[in-house]
N, C-alpha and C positions, 0 to 999 in steps of 0.2 A: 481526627476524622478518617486517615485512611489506613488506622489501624486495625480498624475492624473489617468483615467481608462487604460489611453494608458502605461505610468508609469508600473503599476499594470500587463498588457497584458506582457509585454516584461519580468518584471520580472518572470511573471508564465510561458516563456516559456523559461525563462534561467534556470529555475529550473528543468521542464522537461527533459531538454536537458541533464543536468547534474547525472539524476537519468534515462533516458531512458532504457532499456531492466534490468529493477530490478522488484523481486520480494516484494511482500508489504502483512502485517495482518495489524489487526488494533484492538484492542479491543473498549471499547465505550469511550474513552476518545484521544488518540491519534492513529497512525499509525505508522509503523518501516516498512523501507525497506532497502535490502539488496540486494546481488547479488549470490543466492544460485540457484543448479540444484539438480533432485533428485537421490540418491541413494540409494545403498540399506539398509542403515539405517533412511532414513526417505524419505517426499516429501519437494519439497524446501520450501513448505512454514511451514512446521511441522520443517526442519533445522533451519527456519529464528528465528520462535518465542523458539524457545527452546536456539538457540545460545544470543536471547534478552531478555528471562523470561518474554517474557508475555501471557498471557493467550487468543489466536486469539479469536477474533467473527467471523470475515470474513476476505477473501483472495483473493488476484489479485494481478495487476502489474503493472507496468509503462512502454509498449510497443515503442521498440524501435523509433517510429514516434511521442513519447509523449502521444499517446493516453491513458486513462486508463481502465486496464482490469479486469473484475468482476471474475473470474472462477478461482475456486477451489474445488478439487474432496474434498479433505483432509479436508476441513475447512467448505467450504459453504456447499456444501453435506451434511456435516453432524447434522452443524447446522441449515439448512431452508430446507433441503429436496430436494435442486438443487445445481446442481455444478455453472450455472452462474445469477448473481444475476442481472443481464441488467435489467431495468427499476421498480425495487423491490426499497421499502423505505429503505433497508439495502443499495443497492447498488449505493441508493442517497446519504450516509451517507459517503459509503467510497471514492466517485470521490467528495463529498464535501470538505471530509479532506485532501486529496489530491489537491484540487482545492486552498483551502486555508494555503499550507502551515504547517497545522499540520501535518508533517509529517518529521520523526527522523531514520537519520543513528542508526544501533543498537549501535556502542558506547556512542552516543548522549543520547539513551533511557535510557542507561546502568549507564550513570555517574549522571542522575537527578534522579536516585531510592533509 
């Protein structure tokens, strides 16, 4: 089945389905998503990477329709100077890794460190 493009489609949208309304960092090697809101000890994507020890480059999400979402005050802000990174080479980096799969529940991330 996931030998073919069609294969490959059904797969990347059973996956979306499965991680839909989660929030996602990514540093330059992989991606960790979870399903954190913020409070007032942090924002969910500052929860995410601190409950996964890693160190975010950038931050978004896995919107409930699958789509995937570039904005973060807490992350992107601060490292490129915008909260949403849409059409930016960072933000091609993170709906890439996302796209393909790189991408780890935090106990996933947790148990390969």
């Amino acid at each position: 089945m996931h030998d073919t493009p069609e294969g490959a489609g059904i797969l990347l949208s059973r996956v979306r389905r499965i991680m839909s309304g989660k929030t996602v960092v990514c540093d330059d090697r992989t991606c960790v998503y979870g399903s954190y809101v913020p409070t007032n000890s942090g924002t969910a994507h500052e929860r995410l990477a601190s409950a996964a020890g890693i160190t975010p480059k950038f931050g978004g999400s896995i919107k409930a329709d699958g789509s995937v979402g570039l904005r973060s005050e807490s992350i992107n802000a601060t490292n490129y100077g915008r909260c949403d990174l849409a059409g930016t080479r960072a933000g091609n980096y993170v709906t890439s890794q996302i796209n393909s799969g790189n991408i780890q529940s935090v106990q996933q991330y947790k148990s390969k460190r």
